[in-house]
C-alpha angles and dihedrals in degrees: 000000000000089000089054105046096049091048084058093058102056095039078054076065100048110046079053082065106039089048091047087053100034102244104126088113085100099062089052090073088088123040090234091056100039083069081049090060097045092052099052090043085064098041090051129028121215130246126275094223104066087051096130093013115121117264081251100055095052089047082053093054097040091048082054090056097048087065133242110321089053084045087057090031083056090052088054098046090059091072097058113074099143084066096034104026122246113280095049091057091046089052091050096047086078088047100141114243093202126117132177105275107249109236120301081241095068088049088055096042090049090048102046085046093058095034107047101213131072119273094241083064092057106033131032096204128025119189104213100201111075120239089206144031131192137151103276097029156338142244140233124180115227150167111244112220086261087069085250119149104239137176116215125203119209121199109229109246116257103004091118084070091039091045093044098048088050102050084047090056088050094053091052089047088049098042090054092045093054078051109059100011103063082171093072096052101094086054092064099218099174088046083053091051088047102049092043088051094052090051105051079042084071097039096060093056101072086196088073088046083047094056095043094052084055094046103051085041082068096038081058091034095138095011105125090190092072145024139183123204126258120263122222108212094185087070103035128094137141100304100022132061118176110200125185108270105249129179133224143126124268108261089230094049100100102184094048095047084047079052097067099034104236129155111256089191090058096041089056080053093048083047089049095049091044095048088045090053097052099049101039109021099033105031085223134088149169110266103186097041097151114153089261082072108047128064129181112231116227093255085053095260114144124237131205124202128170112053100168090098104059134168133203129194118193121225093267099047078052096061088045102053089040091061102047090042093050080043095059094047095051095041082240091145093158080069095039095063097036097065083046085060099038090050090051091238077122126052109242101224085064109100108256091216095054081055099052099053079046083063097043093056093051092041106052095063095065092033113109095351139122106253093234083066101054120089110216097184085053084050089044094054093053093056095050088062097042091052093050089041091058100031083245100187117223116251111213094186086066090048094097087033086056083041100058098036085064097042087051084045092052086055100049085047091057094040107047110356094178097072137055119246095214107047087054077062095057107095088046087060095054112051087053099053085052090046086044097040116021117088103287090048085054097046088051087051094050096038084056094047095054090040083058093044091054092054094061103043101081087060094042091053092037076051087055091066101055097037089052082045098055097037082058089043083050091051094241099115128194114228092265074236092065095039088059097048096057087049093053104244137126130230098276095000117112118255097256093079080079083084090065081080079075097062096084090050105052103042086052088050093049091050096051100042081055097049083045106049097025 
């Protein structure tokens, strides 16, 4: 009840907003809401200044008022046209993710109180204006007492509070909707929520951003396409993290990339094979790679700032995804729907031809094309039809995956609008589906399967016994004949013949290994 009543009040709150801005299109999706929506539009009236401005672009300005968990709630909203429409999640894709910076004396306070020490004892030189402000913190610039450049994040106080009530507010909301709109299960709104909420969790600890930035630095050790600048640990805690100062231009800032005379094709190229090697080299990616957070260096190497928002995409979702994306590139929509329907995003029951003229229809608009030319929120809408036509589950594991490959795409849109990402990608697609599903690919999986197998069968024989040994206590017996022969043994032979079991196995693991490492 307490639950309940708090969460009114907030959404209270919130409805206020969404009437002033004119936003309530979201609650009409439901014909309860949709009362809910008449009734707000006559308690509050809405502002004169979003008259002629897109349903979307109010939602954008309303979810901005509401404070820092609805704007990353908004960014993950844009990724979800099949639950918004096209054009709306195109509109919130470019929601601003800037706020006012909090006094340079609640910086110092949070730091002194993580850190222990003053912050004369960790930095010579502190500026106090910051240089940065987004929804969960804000960033200075300082020399650390060693004379090093540094940049220092500072959690905003109390946004873990802010950030937990309303979280709190959008899983009610989702676990009602799941309730009395059926319709909306097989969005998984409450998965969504869940998975947003984890997310921002790890966000807000800058130790974690701290660990992912140090992570990704030693996935690109060597790489001379990205860096990531260096952590100092000494200076990092829950609510700090301290990072080398490093200097670039923003990768949407146009003047300054024709400045240094750099490329932009090749540096859309450089974008394509960075964001190719995180997700499928790596199994980790950037999942918050707007232009705000990459620079070009002056020698064209790319920066990444901003690790507090990561992916990660296991072997098998690899495979997947590179086969639908190496589908796409090559119109091969047949393989396209097939992996659909071997990953489980399609039911199986959905006929795999029907699918592959669906992808078709969603495909041949970007192929080929400038991608000034290619209308996203028109693909989108596509996909959103498509998705309700074959019962597609969202996969919230792929959200931040969805997220990432729009904001790559953004950039390669500001920087050279007269080329396609993703076909620059190609060739890197394929040589590794090649390297992952050609013949060799196929031995290591199967070398690694029977490496696993053989791990387990000593426990699976050393089971045999005590299961034969309750089921005897339990007065349900085996044919001694039959116990033997699960053990492995032979009438009169020792017990040890069981490892002759072994024999297959191993010779199939040493074939393979040879074809594998000859």
């Amino acid at each position: 009840m307490f639950r309940t009543s708090r969460n009114l009040g907030r959404l209270w709150v919130i409805a206020r907003s969404f009437a002033q801005y004119d936003a309530l299109f979201l609650l009409e999706i439901h014909p309860a809401g949709a009362a809910a929506a008449r009734a707000a539009r006559i308690v509050w009236r809405k502002r004169k200044d979003v008259k002629g401005l897109r349903p979307g672009q109010r939602l954008a300005l309303a979810l901005t008022a509401l404070g820092p968990t609805f704007i990353k709630f908004g960014q993950a909203l844009s990724t979800r046209a099949d639950l918004l429409g096209e054009q709306t999640a195109a509109d919130l894709s470019g929601l601003q993710d800037r706020l006012p910076p909090f006094p340079f004396v609640e910086a110092k306070a949070t730091i002194e109180a993580d850190m222990a020490v003053p912050l004369s004892s960790l930095y010579a030189s502190f500026n106090e204006q910051a240089v940065a402000a987004a929804s969960i913190a804000q960033v200075h610039f300082a020399v650390d007492t060693q004379g090093r450049e540094v940049a220092v994040k500072v959690l905003r106080p109390g946004v873990k509070a802010a950030f937990a009530r309303d979280i709190d507010v959008l899983l009610w909301i989702a676990e009602l909707a799941e309730r009395h709109a059926p319709s909306l299960t097989r969005l998984k709104p409450i998965e969504v929520v869940r998975t947003f909420a984890e997310s921002v969790r790890i966000e807000m600890d800058l130790r974690f951003e701290a660990a992912a930035a140090q992570e990704m630095a030693e996935n690109f050790a060597g790489d001379p396409t990205f860096k990531v600048p260096a952590v100092d640990w000494q200076r990092t805690a829950e609510r700090v993290l301290t990072l080398e100062r490093v200097s670039g231009v923003r990768v949407d800032d146009q003047a300054g990339v024709a400045a240094t005379g750099i490329d932009a094709v090749a540096v859309v190229k450089t974008a394509a094979e960075v964001f190719f090697k995180m997700v499928f080299k790596h199994g980790f990616f950037h999942a918050d790679m707007h232009p705000g957070n990459l620079f070009i260096a002056k020698d064209g190497t790319l920066i990444g700032m901003d690790f507090g928002i990561m992916g990660r995409v296991d072997g098998e979702t690899q495979k997947n995804l590179g086969e639908m994306l190496l589908g796409f590139l090559t119109r091969d929509y047949k393989r396209v729907a097939e992996v659909h329907v071997r990953a489980g995003y399609v039911p199986a029951d959905k006929s795999v031809d029907a699918f592959a003229q669906a992808a078709r229809s969603i495909a041949e608009p970007i192929l080929g094309k400038p991608i000034s030319d290619i209308s996203i929120a028109r693909l989108l809408g596509q996909l959103f039809q498509v998705t309700e036509t074959f019962e597609m589950q969202t996969q919230p594991q792929l959200l931040l995956l969805q997220k990432s490959m729009l904001l790559a795409e953004g950039v390669g849109r500001t920087l050279a609008p007269q080329v396609n990402m993703w076909e620059l990608a190609q060739p890197l697609i394929e040589g590794w589906m090649r390297e992952r599903l050609g013949p060799e690919g196929k031995i290591a999986d199967v070398v690694s399967t029977t490496l696993e197998t053989l791990e387990k069968l000593p426990r699976i024989i050393d089971r045999v016994d005590a299961v034969t040994a309750d089921m005897a206590r339990d007065g349900l017996r085996l044919h001694p004949d039959t116990a033997r022969a699960l053990r492995g043994e032979e009438q009169g032979k020792p017990r040890t013949a069981r490892w002759f079991l072994w024999a297959p196995w191993l010779a199939a693991a040493a074939l393979l290994a040879a074809l594998m490492f000859r």
